[in-house]
C-alpha positions in Angstrom: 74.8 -51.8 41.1 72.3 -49.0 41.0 69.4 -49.0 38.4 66.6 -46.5 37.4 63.4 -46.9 35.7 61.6 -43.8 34.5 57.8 -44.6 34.2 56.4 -47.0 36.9 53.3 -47.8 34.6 52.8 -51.4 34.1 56.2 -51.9 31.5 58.3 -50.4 34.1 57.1 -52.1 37.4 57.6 -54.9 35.3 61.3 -53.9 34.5 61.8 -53.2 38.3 60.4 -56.6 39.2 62.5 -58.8 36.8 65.7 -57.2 37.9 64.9 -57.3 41.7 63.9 -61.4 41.3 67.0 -61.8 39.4 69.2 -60.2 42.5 71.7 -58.9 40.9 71.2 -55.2 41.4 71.9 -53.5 44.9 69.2 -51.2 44.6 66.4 -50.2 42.1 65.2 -46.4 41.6 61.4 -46.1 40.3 60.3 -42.9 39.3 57.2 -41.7 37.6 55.7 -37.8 37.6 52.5 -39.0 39.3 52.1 -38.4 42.6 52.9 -41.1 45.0 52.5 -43.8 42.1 56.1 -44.7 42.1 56.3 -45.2 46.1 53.3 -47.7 46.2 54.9 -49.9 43.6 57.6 -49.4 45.2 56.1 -50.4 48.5 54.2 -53.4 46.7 57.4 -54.5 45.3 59.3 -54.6 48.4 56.4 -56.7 50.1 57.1 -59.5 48.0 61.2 -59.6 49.1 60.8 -62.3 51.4 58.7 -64.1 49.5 60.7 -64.2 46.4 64.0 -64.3 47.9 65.4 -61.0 47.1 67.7 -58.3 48.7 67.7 -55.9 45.5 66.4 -52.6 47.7 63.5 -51.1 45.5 62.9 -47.3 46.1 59.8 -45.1 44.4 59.9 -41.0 43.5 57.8 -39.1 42.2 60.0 -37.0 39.9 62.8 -36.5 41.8 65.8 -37.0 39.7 68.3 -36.4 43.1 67.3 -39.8 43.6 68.7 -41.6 40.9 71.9 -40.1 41.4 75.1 -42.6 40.3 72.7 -45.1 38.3 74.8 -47.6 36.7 71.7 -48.1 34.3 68.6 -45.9 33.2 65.8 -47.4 31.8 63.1 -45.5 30.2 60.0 -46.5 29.9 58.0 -43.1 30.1 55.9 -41.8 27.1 51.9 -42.8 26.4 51.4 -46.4 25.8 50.0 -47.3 22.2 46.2 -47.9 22.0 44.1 -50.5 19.6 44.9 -49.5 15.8 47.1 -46.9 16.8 51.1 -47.4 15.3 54.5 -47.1 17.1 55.1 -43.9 14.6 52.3 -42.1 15.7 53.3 -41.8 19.5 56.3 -39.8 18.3 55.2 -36.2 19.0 54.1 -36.6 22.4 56.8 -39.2 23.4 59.7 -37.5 21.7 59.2 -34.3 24.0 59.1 -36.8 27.2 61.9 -38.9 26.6 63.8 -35.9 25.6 63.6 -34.3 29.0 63.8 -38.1 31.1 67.3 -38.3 29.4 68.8 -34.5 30.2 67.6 -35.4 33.5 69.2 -38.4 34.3 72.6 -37.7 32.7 72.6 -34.2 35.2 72.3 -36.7 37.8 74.2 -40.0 36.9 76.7 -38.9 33.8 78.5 -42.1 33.5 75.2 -44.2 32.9 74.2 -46.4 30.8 70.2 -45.8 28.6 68.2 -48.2 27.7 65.4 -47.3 26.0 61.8 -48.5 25.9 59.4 -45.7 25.2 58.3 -46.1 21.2 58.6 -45.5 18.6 61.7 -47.0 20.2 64.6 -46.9 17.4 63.3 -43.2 16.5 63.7 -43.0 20.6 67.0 -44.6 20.6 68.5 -42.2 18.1 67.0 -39.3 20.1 68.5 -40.1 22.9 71.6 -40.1 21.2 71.3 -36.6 18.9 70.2 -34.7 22.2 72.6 -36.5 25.1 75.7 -36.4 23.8 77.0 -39.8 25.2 79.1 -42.3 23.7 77.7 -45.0 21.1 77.8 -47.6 23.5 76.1 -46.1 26.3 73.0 -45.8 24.5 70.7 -49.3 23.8 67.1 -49.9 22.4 65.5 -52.8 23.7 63.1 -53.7 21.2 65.5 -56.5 19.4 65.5 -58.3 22.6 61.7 -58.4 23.1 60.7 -59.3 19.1 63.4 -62.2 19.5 61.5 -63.4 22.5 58.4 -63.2 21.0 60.1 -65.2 17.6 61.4 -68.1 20.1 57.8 -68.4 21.7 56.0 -68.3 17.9 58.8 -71.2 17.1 58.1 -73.1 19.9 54.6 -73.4 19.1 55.3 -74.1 15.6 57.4 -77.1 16.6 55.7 -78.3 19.3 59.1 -78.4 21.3 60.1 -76.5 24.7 61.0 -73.4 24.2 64.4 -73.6 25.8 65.2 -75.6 22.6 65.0 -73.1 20.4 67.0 -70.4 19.3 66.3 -67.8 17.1 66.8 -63.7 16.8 64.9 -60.8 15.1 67.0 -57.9 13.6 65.9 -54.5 11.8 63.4 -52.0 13.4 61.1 -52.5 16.2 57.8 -52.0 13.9 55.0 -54.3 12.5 56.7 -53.6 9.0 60.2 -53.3 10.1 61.4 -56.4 11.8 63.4 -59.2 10.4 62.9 -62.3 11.8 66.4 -64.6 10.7 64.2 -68.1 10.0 66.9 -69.1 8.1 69.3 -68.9 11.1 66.7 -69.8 13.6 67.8 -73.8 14.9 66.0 -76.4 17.0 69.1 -77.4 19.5 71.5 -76.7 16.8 69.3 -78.4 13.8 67.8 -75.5 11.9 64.2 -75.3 12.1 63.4 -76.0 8.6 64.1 -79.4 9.2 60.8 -79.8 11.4 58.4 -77.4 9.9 57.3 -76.3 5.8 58.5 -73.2 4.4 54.7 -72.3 4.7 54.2 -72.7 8.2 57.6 -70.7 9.3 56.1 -67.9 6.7 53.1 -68.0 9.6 55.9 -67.9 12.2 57.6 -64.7 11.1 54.1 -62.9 10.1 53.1 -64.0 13.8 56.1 -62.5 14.8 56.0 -59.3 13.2 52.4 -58.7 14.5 53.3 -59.8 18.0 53.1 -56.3 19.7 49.9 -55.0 17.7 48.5 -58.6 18.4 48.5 -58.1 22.3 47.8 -54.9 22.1 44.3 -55.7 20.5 44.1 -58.1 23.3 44.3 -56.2 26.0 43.4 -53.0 25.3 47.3 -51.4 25.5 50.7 -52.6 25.5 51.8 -55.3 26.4 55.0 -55.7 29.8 55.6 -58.9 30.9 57.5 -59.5 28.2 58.8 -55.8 27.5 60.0 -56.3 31.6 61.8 -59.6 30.9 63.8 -58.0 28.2 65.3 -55.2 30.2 65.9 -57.1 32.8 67.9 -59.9 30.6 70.0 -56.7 28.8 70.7 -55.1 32.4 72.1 -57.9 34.0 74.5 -59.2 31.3 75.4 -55.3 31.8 75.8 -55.5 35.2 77.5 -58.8 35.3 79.6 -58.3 32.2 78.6 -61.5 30.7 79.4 -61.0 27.0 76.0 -62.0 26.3 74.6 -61.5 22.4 71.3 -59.7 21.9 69.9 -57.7 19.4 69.5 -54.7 19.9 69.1 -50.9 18.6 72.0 -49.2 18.1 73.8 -46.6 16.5 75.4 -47.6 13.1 78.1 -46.1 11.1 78.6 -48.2 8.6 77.7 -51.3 9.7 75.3 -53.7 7.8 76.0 -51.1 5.2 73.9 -48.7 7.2 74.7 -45.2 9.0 73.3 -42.5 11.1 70.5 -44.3 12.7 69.2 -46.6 15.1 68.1 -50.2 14.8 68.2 -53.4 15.7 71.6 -55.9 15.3 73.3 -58.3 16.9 75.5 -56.4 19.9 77.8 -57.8 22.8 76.5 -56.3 25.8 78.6 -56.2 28.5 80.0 -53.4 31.6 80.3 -50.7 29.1 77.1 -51.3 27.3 77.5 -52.1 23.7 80.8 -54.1 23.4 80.6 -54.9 19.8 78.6 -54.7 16.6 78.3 -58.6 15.6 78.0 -58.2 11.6 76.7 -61.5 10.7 76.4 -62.6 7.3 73.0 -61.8 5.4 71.4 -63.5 2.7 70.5 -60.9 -0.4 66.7 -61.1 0.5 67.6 -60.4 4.3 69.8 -57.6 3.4 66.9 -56.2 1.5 64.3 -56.6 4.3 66.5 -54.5 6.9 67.5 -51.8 4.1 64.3 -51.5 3.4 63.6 -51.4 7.3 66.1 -48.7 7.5 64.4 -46.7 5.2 61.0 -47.0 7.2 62.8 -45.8 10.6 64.5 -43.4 8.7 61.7 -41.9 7.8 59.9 -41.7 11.1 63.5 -40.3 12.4 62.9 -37.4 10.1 59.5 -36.1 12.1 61.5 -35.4 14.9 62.4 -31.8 15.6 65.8 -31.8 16.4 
């Protein structure tokens, strides 16, 4: 199992540590245009092996794509990180052009890979990836479902006062302060659903938390966030690499589904070997269906600034 991460910035080094920790990859491939930058993560990485009980075999490049050749899984992280007060939308011109040429290169090399995608705006990313590459549906993933979920489960977990391994919960629709969906109707406290514990009031908090989580951190430290953004990737590669049928939501291509088509956002998927296994369309409430239609619309929208 061979993995590549484009962009060994702080997201991506975090995506490369995750997946080494979690040992289920033979090798990882970092690569990043600056000189050199990729090889000392790379190098810092590896230094912490034996302390962290790993054999995942972490490599650095700067921009040689001959080096990820045969990837089972790409991850892109590349493109300018968003600053204080600045939207996902507004990175599109400059991250558009970069994720656009990542992709062409890593297909030349590795045709048979599966893309995740980081880089924001990430469902507008997602869909470029997928008008410019040519590569099956299912081959193609946005991770920001993942990472808002996580984000939900930790603002529930507060809420309740209860470990977070007790709580289960998912975020649907696009990967935007506007756009995401948080299900608090379906979200459950070891099966009891949450509303149970807390008032309708105080799980309205939850999901406005939620929905501000990235622009939140981002005020916080200056740029975006990757602890989090790492953990996600690493969670969606291995139930790739290890088949394990596992649910997340993710961005994907609909045609039809959820009453949507020809764009990219976030739903319930399978993943598994092949990437996307299946589409899970779970019953919506009329208010949720109206949230992510009018989600849709919003990543629709920033879909149509790109130059295709």
């Amino acid at each position: 199992m061979k993995i590549t991460v484009v962009g060994a910035g702080a997201v991506g080094a975090s995506c490369a540590e995750y997946i080494a920790i979690k040992n289920f990859a033979s090798e990882v491939v970092l690569l990043d245009i600056k000189e050199g930058y990729a090889e000392g993560k790379a190098m810092d990485l590896m230094q912490t092996a034996s302390l962290n009980g790993f054999d995942t075999k972490i490599t650095g490049s700067t921009n040689d794509y001959s080096k990820t050749a045969n990837s089972n899984i790409c991850v892109i992280t590349s493109g300018i990180p968003r600053k204080p007060g600045m939207t996902r939308e507004e990175l599109i011109g400059i991250n558009a052009g970069i994720v656009k040429t990542v992709s062409s290169n890593l297909i030349e090399h590795s045709p048979n890979t599966i893309i995740i995608v980081v880089s924001n705006p990430m469902d507008t990313m997602t869909y470029l990836v997928h008008k410019t590459t040519g590569l099956p549906k299912n081959r193609i993933i946005g991770m920001g479902g993942a990472l808002d979920s996580a984000r939900f489960k930790y603002r529930l977990a507060e809420a309740l006062g209860a470990p977070i391994s007790d709580v289960d919960g998912m975020v649907i629709g696009g990967h935007s302060d506007k756009g995401m969906v948080p299900l608090t109707r379906l979200a459950t406290r070891n099966s009891v659903p949450v509303s149970e514990f807390i008032s309708e009031e105080r799980l309205n908090q939850v999901m406005q938390d939620t929905k501000v989580g990235g622009a939140t951190l981002t005020g916080l430290l200056g740029t975006s966030a990757w602890y989090a953004p790492g953990a996600a990737v690493s969670g969606m590669a291995q139930a790739i690499a290890c088949d394990t049928k596992k649910i997340f939501p993710c961005s994907t291509l609909l045609n039809g589904e959820f009453g949507l088509s020809d764009l990219c956002i976030g739903v319930p998927v399978v993943l598994g070997k092949d990437g996307i296994e299946k589409i899970v369309e779970i019953n919506l409430s009329d208010a949720e269906k109206a949230h992510l239609t009018a989600s849709a619309e919003g990543v629709s929208k920033t879909n149509g600034l790109l130059e295709l």
